[in-house]
C-alpha positions in Angstrom: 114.2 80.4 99.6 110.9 80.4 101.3 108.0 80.6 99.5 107.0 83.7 101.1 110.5 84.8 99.6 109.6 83.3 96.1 105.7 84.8 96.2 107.4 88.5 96.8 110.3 88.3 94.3 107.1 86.9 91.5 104.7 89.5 92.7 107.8 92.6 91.5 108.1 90.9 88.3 104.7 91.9 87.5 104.2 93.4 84.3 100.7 94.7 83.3 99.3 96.8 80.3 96.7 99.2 79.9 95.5 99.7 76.3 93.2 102.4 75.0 91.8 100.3 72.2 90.0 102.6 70.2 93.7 104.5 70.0 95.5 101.4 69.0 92.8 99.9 67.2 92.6 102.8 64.8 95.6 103.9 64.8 97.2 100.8 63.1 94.5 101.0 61.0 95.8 104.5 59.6 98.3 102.9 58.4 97.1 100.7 56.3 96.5 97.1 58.7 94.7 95.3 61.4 95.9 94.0 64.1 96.1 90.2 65.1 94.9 90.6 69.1 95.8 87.3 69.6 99.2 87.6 68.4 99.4 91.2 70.6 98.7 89.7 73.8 101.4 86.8 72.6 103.7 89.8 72.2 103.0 91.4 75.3 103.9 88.5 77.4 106.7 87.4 75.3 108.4 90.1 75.1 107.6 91.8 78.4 105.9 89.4 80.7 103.0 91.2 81.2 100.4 89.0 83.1 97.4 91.1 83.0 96.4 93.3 79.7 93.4 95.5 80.5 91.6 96.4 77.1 89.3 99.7 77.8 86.8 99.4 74.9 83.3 101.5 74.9 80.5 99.5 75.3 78.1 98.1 71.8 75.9 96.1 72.5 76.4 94.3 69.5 79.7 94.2 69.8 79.4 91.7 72.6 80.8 88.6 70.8 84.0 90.9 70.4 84.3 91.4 74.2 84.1 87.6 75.1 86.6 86.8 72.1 89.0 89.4 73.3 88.4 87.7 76.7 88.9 84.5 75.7 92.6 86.1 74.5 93.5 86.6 77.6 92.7 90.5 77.4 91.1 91.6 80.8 88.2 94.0 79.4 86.9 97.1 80.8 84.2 98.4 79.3 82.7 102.3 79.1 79.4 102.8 78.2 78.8 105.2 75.1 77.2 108.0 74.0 76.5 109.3 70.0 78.0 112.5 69.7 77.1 115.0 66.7 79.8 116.1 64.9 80.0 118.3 61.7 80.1 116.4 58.6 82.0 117.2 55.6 79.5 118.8 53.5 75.8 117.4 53.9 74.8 114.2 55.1 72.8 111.6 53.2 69.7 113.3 55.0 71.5 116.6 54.5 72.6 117.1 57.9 75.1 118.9 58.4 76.1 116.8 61.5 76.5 113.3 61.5 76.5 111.0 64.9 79.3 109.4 65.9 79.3 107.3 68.5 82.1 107.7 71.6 83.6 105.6 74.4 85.9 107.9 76.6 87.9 105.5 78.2 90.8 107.7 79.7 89.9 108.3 83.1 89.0 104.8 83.2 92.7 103.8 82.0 94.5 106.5 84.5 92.2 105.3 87.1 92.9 101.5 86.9 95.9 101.9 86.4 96.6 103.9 90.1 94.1 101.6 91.1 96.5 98.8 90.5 99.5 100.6 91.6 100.7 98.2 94.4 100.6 94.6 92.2 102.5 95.8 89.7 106.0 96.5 88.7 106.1 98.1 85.8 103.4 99.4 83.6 102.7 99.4 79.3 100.9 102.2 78.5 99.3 101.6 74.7 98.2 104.4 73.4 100.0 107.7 71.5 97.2 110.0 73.1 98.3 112.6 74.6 96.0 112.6 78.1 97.7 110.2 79.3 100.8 112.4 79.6 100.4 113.0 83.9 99.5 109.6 84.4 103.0 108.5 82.2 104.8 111.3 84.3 103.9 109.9 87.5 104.3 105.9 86.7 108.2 107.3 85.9 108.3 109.3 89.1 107.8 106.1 90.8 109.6 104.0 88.8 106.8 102.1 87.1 107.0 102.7 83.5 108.0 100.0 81.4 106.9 101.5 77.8 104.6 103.6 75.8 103.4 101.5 73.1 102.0 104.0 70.3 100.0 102.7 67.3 102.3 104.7 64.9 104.5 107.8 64.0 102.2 110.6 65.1 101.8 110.2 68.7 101.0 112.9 70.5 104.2 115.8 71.1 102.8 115.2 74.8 104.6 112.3 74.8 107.7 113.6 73.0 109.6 114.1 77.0 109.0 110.1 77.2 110.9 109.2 73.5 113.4 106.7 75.3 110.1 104.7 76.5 108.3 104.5 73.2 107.6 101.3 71.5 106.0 102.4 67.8 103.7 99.3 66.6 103.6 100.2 63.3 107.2 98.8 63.2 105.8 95.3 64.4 103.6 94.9 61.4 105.3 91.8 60.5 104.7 90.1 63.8 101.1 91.7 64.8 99.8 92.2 61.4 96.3 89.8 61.1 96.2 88.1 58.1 92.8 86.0 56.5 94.7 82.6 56.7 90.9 81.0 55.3 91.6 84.0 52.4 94.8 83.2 51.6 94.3 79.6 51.4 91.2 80.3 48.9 93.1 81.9 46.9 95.7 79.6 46.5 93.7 76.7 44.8 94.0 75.8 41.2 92.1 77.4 39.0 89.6 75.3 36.6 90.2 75.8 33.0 
């Protein structure tokens, strides 16, 4: 085989994933755990081969230790700048506001657009998120034959998604293999007591 041959038979087999973070991030969190990113991306390429996983985060500025850890990971990371947003508060605010800022990192035309952006190097395509905007770009990575999965963070993705079932991948089931766990905790708690 030539390696021309080889470097187009490789190039098919590409697998990459486009996570809304904020989605997954929270919505693992709703039920009850936090995920192990390191042990995600492991996942991803273990059990799908993906070779590039583009995190869309909004951008903090103090979050910026974050961004090169997540890098460091192996996460390629795409970041949206932010805006605070007032939303109403449940009853009065410590101020007594009745809107509280929140602050917000749209990230889905970013996703849609790297991910058409991307179109030719890739095989297949991991969508993570349950959120329902994605639902054209997830209609038209079928059409073409590009959809691997739908990974959604948990049981109440959107019914957007519902005509997609057979490609969803619900995380919360993973919990045992992408849970994080304080290993520095753990091991604290495990010494012997003084009497």
């Amino acid at each position: 085989m030539s390696v021309l041959n080889r470097l187009a038979r490789n190039k098919k087999k590409e697998v990459y994933a486009f996570i809304d973070s904020q989605n997954l991030n929270l919505g693992v969190q709703k039920v009850g755990w936090k995920m192990d990113w390191r042990a995600f991306r492991a996942y991803l390429k273990d059990e799908f081969n993906v070779t590039k996983a583009y995190m869309f985060i909004g951008y903090m500025a103090e979050n910026e230790p974050l961004y090169e850890r997540m890098h460091e990971l192996g996460y390629l990371i795409a970041l949206k700048p932010t805006v605070d947003v007032a939303v109403p508060s449940e009853g009065k605010t410590a101020e007594g506001e009745e809107h509280k800022s929140v602050v917000k990192g749209n990230i889905d035309a970013d996703l849609v657009l790297y991910a058409m952006k991307e179109l030719p190097h890739y095989s297949k395509a991991i969508i993570v998120s349950g959120d329902g905007d994605f639902a054209s770009l997830i209609e038209y990575l079928e059409s073409k034959n590009k959809l691997a999965h739908i990974m959604a963070p948990n049981w109440q993705y959107s019914s957007l998604l519902k005509p997609w079932e057979k490609y969803i991948i619900r995380i919360d089931q993973l919990r045992s293999k992408l849970a994080y766990r304080d290993y520095s905790r753990s091991k604290r708690s495990k010494k012997p007591q003084r009497q």
